[in-house]
SEPA-427066 format. One line per field, with one value per residue (C-alpha): residue in three letters; x negated, y negated, z negated. Coordinates in pm, 1 decimal, always signed. Layout:
type Ala|... .
xx X|... .
yy Y|... .
zz Z|... .
END
This chain:
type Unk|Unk|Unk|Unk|Unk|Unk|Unk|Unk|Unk|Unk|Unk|Unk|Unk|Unk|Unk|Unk|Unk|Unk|Unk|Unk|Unk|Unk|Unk|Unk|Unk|Unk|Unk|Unk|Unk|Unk|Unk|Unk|Unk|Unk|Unk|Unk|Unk|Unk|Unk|Unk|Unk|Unk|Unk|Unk|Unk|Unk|Unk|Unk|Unk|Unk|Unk|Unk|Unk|Unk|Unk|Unk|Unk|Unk|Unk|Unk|Unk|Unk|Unk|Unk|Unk|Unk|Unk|Unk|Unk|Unk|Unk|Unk|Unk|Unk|Unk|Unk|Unk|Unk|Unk|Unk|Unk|Unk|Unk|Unk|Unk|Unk|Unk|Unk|Unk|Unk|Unk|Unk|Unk|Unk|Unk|Unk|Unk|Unk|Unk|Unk|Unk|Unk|Unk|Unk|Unk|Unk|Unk|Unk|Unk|Unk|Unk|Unk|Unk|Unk|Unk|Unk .
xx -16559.6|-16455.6|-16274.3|-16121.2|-15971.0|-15822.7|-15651.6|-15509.2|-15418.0|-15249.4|-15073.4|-14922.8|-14824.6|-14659.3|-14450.3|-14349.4|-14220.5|-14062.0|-13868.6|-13751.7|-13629.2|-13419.7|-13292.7|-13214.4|-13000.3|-12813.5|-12715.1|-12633.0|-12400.0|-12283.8|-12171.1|-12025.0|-11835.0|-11754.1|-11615.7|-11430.8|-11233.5|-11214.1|-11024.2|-10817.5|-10725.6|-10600.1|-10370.1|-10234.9|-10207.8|-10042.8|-9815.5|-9667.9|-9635.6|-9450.4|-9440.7|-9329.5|-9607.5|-9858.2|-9885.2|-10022.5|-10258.4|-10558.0|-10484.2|-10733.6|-10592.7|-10820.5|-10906.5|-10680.4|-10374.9|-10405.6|-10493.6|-10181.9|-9906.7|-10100.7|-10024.8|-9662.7|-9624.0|-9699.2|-9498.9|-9172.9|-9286.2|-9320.9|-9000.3|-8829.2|-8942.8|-8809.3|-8504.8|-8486.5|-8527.6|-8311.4|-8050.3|-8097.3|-8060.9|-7725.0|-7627.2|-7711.7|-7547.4|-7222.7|-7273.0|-7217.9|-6935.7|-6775.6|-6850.9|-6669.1|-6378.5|-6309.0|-6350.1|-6151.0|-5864.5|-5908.3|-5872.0|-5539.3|-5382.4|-5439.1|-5276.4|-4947.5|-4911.9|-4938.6|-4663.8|-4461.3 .
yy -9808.9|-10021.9|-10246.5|-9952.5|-9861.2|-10206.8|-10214.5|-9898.4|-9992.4|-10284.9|-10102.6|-9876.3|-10170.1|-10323.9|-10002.2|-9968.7|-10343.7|-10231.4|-9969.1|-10210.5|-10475.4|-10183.1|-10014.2|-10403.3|-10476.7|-10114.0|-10179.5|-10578.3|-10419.2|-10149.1|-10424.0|-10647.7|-10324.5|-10255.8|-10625.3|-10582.1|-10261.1|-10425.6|-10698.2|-10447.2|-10277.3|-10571.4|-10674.4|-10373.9|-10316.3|-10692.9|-10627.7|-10263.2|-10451.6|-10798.2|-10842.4|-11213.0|-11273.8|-11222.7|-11555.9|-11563.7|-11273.9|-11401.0|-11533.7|-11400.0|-11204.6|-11265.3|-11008.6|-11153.0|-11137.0|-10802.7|-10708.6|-10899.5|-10744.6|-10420.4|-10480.2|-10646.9|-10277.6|-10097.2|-10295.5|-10226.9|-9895.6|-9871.6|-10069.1|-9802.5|-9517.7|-9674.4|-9743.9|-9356.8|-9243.7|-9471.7|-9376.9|-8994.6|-9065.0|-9204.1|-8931.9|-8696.9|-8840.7|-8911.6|-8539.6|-8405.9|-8668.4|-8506.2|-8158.0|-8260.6|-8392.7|-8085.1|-7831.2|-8053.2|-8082.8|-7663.1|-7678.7|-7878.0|-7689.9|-7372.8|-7502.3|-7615.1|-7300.1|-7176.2|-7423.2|-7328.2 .
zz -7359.8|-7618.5|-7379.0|-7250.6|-7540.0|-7640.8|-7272.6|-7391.6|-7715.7|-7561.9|-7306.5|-7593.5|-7792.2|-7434.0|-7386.0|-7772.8|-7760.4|-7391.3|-7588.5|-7890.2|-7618.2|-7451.2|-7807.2|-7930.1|-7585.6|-7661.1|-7990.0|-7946.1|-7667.2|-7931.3|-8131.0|-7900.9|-7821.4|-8196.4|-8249.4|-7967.2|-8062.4|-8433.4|-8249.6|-8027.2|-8367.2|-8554.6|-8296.2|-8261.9|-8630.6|-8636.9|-8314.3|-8490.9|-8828.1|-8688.3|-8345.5|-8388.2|-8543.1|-8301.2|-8069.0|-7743.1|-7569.6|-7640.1|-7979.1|-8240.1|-8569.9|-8883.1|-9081.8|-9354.7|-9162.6|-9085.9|-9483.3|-9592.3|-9352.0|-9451.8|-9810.0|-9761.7|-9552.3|-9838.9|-10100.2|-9888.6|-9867.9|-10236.4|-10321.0|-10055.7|-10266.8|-10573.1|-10433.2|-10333.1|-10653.6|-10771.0|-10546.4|-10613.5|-10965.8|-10937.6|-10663.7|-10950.3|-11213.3|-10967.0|-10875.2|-11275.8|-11305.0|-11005.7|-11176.7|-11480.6|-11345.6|-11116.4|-11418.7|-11627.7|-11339.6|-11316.6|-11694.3|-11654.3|-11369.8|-11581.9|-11845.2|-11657.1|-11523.6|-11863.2|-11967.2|-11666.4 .
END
């Protein structure tokens, strides 16, 4: 009886390591998967920012590159906003100039028909 229950024991212990082999092969596939969509995604992400600077298919795009034309993306972006606000400022302010002018040059014509 004994020995009965030690072949069982064993052939639990044989079908729990059968079911860690299978769950390791899914998730070493799940991450060959994963690193290959990372990879998908970072040449895309390189290709949209600067297609010139993608070489060859094939050619593999570090995570740095992709971080850097990320962060040059969003400087331009920034230095386009400031140069929006900027430019809207001095719109403005040509705007009121503009306003002046044209009630001063009603203020004039008024006045010369006054004179005339």
């Amino acid at each position: 009886q004994a020995e009965e229950e030690l072949q069982e024991a064993c052939a639990r212990q044989a079908l729990q390591l059968q079911e860690m082999g299978r769950r390791e092969r899914l998730l070493r596939a799940d991450v060959g998967q994963a690193r290959e969509q990372l990879e998908s995604f970072k040449s895309q992400v390189l290709r949209a920012c600067s297609p010139e600077a993608v070489g060859a298919a094939g050619t593999t795009v570090t995570e740095q590159q992709v971080i850097e034309k990320v962060r040059q993306i969003s400087e331009k972006s920034q230095q386009s906003h400031e140069r929006e606000k900027c430019l809207q400022e001095e719109l403005g302010f040509q705007l009121s100039k503009e306003k002046e002018l044209s009630e001063s040059v009603e203020v004039f014509k008024k006045s010369l028909q006054e004179l005339q």
